[in-house]
Backbone as CSV, one residue per row, in Angstrom:
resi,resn,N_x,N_y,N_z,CA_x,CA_y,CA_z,C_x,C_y,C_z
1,UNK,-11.349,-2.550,4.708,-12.624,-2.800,4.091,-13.389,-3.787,4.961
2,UNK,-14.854,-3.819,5.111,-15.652,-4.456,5.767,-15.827,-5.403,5.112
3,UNK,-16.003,-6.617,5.997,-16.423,-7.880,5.205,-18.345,-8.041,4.538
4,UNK,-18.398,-8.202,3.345,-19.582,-8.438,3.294,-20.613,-9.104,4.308
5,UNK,-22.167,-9.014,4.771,-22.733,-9.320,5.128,-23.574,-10.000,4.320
6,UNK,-24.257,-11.354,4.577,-25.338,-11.847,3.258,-26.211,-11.474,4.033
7,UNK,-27.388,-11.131,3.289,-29.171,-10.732,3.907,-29.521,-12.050,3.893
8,UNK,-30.523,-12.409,4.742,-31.316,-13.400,5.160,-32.017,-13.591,3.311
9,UNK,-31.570,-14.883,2.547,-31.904,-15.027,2.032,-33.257,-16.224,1.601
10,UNK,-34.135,-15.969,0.922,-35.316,-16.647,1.327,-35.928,-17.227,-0.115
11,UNK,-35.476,-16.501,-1.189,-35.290,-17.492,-2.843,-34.070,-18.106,-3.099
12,UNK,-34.203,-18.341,-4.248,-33.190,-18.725,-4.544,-32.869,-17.566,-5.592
13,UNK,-33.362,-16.888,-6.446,-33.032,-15.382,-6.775,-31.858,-14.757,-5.563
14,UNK,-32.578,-14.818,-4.689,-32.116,-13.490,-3.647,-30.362,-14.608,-3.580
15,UNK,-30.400,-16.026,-3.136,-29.245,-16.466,-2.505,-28.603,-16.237,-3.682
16,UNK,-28.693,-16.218,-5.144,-28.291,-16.476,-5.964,-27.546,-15.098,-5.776
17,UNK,-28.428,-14.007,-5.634,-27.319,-12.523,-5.773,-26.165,-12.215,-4.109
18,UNK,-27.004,-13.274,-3.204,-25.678,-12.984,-2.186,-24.695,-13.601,-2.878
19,UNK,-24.404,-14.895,-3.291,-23.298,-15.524,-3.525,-22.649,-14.499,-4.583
20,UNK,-23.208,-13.847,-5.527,-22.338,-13.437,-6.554,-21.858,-12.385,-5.988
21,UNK,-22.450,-11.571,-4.943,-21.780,-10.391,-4.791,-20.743,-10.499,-3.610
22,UNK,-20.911,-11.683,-2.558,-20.168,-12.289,-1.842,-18.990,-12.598,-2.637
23,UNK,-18.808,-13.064,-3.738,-17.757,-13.395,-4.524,-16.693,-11.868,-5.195
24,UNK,-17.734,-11.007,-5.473,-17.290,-9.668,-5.754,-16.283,-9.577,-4.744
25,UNK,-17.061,-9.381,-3.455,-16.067,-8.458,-2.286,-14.945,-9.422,-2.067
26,UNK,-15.505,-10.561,-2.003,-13.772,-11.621,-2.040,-13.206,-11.463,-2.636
27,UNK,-13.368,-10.993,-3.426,-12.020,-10.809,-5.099,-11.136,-9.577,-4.392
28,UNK,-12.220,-8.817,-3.439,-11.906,-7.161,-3.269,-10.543,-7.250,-1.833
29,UNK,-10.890,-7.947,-1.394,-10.548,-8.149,0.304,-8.970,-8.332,0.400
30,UNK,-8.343,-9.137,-0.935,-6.929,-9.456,-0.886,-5.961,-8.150,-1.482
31,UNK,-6.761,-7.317,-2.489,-5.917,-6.102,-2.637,-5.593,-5.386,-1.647
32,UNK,-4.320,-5.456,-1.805,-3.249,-4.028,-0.578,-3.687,-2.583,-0.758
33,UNK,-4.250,-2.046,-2.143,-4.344,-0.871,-2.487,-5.700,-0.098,-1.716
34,UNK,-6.798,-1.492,-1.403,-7.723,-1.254,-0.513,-8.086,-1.787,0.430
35,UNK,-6.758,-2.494,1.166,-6.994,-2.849,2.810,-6.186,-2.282,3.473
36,UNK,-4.770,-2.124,2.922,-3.390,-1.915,3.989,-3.396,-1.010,3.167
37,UNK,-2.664,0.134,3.552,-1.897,1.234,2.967,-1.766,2.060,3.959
38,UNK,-0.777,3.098,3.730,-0.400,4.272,5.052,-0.037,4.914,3.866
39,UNK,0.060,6.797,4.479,1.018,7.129,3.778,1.853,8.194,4.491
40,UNK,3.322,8.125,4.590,3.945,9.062,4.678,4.178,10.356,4.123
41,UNK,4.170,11.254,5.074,4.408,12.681,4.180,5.700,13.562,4.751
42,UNK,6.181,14.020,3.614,7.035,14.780,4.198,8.715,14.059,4.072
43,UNK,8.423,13.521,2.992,10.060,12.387,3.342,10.755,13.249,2.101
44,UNK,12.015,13.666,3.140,13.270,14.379,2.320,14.564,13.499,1.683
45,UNK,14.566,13.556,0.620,15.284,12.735,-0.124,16.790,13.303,-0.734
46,UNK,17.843,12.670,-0.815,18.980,13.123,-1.065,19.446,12.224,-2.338
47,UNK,20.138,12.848,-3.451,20.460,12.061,-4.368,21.058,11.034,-4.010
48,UNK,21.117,9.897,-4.420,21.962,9.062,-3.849,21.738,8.164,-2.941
49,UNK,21.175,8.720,-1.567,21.572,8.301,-0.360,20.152,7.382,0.274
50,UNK,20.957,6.912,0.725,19.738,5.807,1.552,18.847,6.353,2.551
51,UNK,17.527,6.109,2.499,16.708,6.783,3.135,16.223,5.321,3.992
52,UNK,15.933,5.188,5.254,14.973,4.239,5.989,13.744,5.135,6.372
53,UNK,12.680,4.319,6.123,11.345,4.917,6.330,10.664,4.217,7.280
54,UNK,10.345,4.615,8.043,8.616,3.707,8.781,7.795,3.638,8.269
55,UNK,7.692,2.565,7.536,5.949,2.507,6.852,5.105,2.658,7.614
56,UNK,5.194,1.432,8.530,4.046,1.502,9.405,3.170,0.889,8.909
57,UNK,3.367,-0.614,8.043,2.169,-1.941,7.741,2.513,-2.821,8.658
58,UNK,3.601,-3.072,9.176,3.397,-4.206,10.125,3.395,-5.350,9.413
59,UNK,3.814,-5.432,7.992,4.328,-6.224,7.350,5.456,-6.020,5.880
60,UNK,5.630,-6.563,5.479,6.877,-6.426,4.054,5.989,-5.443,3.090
61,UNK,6.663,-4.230,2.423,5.881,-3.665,1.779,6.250,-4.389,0.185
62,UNK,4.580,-4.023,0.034,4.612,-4.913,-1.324,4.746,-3.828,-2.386
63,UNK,4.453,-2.440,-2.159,4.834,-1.784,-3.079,4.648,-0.098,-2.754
64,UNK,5.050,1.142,-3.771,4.623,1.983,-3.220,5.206,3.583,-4.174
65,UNK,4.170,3.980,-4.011,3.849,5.097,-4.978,4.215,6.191,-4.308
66,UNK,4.354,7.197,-5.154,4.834,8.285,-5.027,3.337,9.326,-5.492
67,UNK,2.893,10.245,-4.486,1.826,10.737,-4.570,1.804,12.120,-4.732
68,UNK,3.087,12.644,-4.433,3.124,14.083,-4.313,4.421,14.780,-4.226
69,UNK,4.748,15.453,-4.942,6.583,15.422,-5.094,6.523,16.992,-5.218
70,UNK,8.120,17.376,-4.494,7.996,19.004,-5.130,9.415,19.272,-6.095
71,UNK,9.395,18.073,-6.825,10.765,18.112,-7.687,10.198,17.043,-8.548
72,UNK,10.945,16.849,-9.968,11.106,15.788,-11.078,12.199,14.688,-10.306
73,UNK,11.113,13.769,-9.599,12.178,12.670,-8.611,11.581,11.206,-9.068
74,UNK,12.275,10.426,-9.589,12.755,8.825,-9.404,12.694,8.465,-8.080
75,UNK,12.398,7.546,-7.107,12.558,6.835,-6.252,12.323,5.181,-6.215
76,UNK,13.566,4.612,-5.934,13.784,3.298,-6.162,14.573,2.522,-4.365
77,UNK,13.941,1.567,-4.546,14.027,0.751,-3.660,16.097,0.442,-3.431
78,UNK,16.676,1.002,-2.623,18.036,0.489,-1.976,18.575,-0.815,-2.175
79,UNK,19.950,-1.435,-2.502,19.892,-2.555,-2.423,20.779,-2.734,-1.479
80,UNK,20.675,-1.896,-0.333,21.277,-1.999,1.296,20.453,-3.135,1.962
81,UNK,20.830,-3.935,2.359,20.360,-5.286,3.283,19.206,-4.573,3.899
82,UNK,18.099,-4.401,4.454,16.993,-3.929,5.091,17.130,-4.916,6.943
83,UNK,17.289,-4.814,7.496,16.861,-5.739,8.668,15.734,-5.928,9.690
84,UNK,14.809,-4.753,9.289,13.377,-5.120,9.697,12.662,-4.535,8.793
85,UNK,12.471,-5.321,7.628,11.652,-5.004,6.535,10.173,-4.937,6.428
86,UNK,9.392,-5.406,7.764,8.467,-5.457,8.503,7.801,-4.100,9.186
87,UNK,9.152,-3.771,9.241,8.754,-1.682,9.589,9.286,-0.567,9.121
88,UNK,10.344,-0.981,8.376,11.158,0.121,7.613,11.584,-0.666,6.037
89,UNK,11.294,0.305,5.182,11.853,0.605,3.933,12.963,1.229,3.530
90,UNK,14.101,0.429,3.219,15.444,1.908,2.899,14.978,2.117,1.016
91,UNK,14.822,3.357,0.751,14.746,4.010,-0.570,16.129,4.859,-0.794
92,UNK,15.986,5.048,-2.348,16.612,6.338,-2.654,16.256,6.952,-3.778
93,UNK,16.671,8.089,-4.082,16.354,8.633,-4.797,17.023,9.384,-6.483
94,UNK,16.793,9.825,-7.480,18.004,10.186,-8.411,18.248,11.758,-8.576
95,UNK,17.416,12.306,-7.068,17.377,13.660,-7.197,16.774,14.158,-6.218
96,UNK,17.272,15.706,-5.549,16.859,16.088,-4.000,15.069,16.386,-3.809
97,UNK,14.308,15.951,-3.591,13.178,16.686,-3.233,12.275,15.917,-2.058
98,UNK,11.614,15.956,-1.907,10.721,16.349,-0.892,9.210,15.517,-1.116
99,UNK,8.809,14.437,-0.622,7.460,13.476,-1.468,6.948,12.882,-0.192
100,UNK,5.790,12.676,-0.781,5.058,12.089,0.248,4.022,10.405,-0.489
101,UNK,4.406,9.541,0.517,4.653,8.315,-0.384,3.547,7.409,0.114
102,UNK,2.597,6.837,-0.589,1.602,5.563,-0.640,2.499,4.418,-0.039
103,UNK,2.296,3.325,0.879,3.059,2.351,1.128,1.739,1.499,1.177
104,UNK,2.024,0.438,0.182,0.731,-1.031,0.659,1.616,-2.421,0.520
């Protein structure tokens, strides 16, 4: 997301609506759901089994959805040690299919 720009303000009306809407987009700027996100497609899942993923944020994923599935699938976060949690996610799953996954 782009950082707001203020217009050359010249009342105090006008500064009055940069600041508030300046304040809007700041509120906006720290959500993951609309700055960082990737999404993988195509990730094959095995009951059970530990999956490592490349997110591809370049930082710790803070969370991550499931967008498109071709089975009734659960997917939950591994509690296998991770060692670069910075670029890979290990998941698993409670059933075989096939999803393509939101990471922010």
């Amino acid at each position: 997301m782009l950082p707001y720009t203020q217009v050359n303000a010249t009342t105090r009306e006008t500064q009055e609506l940069n600041n508030n809407v300046s304040r809007v987009f700041s509120s906006l700027y720290g959500n993951p759901l609309l700055n960082q996100l990737t999404i993988v497609k195509n990730v094959e899942f095995v009951n059970g089994v530990d999956n490592p993923i490349q997110h591809k944020l370049n930082k710790n994923v803070t969370g991550y959805v499931i967008i498109k599935a071709n089975a009734a699938v659960h997917v939950f976060t591994s509690p296998t040690t991770n060692p670069i949690p910075t670029a890979s996610i290990i998941l698993r799953s409670n059933a075989d299919a096939t999803v393509d996954l939101l990471f922010f």
